[in-house]
C-alpha positions as CSV (number, residue, x, y, z in Angstrom):
1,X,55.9,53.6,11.7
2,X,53.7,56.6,12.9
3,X,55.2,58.7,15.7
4,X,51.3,58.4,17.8
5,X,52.4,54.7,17.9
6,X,56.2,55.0,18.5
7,X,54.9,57.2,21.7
8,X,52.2,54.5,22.6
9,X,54.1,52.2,22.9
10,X,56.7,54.2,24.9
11,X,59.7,53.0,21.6
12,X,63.1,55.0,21.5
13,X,64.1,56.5,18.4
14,X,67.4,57.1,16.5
15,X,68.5,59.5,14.3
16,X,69.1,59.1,10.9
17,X,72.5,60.0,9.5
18,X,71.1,61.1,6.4
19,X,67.4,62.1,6.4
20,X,65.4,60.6,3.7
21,X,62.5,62.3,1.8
22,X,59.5,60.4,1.3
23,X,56.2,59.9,-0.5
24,X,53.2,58.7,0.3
25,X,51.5,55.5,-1.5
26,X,49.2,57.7,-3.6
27,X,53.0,59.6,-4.7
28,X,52.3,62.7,-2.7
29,X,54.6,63.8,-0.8
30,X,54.7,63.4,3.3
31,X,53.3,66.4,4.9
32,X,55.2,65.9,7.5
33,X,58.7,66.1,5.3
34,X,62.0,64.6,5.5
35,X,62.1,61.3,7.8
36,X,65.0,61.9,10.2
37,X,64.5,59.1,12.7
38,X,64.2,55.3,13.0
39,X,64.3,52.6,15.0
40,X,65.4,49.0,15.1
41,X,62.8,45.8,16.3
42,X,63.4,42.2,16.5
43,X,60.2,41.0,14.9
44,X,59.1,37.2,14.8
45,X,56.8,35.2,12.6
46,X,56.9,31.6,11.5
47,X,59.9,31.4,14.0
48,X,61.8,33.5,12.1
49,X,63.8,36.2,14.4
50,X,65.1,39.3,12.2
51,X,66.1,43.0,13.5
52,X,63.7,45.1,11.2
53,X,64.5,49.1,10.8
54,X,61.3,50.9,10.6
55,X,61.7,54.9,9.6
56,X,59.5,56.8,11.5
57,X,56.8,59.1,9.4
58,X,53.4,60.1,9.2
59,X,51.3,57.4,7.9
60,X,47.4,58.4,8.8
61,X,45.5,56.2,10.5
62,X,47.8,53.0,10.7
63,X,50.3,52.1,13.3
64,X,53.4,50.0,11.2
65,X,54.1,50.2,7.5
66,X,55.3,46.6,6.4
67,X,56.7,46.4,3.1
68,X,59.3,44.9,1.1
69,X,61.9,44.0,4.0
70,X,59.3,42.3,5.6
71,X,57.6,40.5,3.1
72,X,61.2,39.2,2.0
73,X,62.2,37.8,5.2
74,X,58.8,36.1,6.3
75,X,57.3,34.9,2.6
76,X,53.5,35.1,3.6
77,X,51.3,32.9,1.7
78,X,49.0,35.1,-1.0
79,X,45.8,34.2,-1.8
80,X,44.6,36.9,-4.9
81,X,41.3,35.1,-5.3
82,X,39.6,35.7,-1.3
83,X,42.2,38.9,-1.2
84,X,44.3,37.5,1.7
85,X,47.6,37.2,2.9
86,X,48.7,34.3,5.5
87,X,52.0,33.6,8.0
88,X,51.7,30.6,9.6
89,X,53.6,30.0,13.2
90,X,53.2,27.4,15.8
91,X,52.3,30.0,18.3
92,X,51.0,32.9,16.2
93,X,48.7,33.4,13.6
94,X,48.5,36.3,11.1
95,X,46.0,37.2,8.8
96,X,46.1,40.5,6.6
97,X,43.4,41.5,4.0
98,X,45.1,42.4,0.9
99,X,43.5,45.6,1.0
100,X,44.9,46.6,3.7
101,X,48.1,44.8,2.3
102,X,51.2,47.3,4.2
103,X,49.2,48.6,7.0
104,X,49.1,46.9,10.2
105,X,47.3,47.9,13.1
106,X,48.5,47.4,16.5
107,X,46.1,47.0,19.3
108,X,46.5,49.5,22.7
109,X,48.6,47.4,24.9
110,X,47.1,46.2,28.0
């Protein structure tokens, strides 16, 4: 999760015990080094409650990172052929491109 958004959103951090080095998706490293905080959410999708950790790095333009821990707790639907990934919820709908298959951006809140 970038720090702009973390900020934005007016999110408390915690420090990690250990901090964690880290590359970025191209496998160079993050200029801004080490991570050394995260925090904890309750996300929801498909009515499916789980307290995510995000870490808490520089990620460029995007707001949230959502990879494997994610993707294991909420199975979204993949469609390969029209590059599109689904999560279906009474009261929610998401709809990622897979290009944009990790990054998720969060709109300024109200």
């Amino acid at each position: 999760m970038s720090p702009a958004f973390i900020k934005r959103m007016n999110l408390g951090t915690q420090p990690l015990q250990k901090p964690r080095k880290i590359w970025n998706i191209d496998n160079t490293e993050n200029k801004d080094g080490l991570i050394t905080h995260y925090l904890e959410l309750n996300v929801q999708t498909k009515g499916v409650r789980r307290d995510l950790r995000f870490l808490v790095t520089n990620i460029g333009n995007e707001d949230i990172v959502l990879g494997y821990p994610w993707l294991a707790t909420f199975e979204p639907q993949f469609n390969w052929t029209n590059a599109v990934i689904r999560c279906y919820d009474p009261d929610t709908f998401f709809h990622f491109l897979l290009t944009r298959l990790i990054t998720l951006r969060v709109p300024e809140p109200p």
